[in-house]
C-alpha positions in Angstrom: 0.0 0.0 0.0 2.9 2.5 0.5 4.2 1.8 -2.6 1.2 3.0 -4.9 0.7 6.1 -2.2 4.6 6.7 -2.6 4.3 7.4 -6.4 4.4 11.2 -6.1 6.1 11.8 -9.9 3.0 11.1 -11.7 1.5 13.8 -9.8 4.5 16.2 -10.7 3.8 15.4 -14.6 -0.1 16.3 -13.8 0.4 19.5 -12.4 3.1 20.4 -15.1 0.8 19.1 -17.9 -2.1 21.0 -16.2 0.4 23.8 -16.1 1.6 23.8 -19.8 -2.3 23.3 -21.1 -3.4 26.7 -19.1 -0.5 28.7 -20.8 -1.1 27.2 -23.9 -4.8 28.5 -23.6 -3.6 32.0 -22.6 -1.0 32.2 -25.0 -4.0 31.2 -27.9 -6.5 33.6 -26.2 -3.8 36.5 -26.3 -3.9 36.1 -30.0 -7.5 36.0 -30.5 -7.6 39.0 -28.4 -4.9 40.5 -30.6 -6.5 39.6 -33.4 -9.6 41.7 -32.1 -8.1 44.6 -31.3 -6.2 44.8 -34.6 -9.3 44.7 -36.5 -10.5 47.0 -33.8 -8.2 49.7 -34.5 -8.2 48.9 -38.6 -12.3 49.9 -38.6 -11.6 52.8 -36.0 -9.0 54.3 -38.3 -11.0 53.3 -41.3 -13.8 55.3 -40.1 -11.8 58.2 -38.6 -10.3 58.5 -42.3 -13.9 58.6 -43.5 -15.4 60.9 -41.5 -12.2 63.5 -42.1 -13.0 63.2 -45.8 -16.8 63.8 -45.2 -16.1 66.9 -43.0 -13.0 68.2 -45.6 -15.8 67.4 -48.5 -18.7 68.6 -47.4 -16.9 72.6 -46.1 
């Protein structure tokens, strides 16, 4: 019975495993959320531009 309870290195690999998986999700969030905010700022300056060239149009 204290041999099975003594296997503490498969739990090590868990945690590490469990470790690596979370940053991989992070690190794969952080580029979705890049991703966003690129297209975020792309439409934002798109429609800046457009609105300067209404207002410089229409005076």
């Amino acid at each position: 019975m204290n041999e099975t309870r003594h296997h503490h290195h498969h739990h090590d690999e868990d945690e590490s495993s469990v470790f690596k998986h979370r940053s991989l999700n992070a690190i794969e969030r952080r580029k979705k959320i890049e991703k966003y905010t690129y297209w975020a700022t792309v439409i934002i300056a798109v429609v800046m531009a457009a609105l300067v060239l209404v207002a410089y149009t229409t005076n």
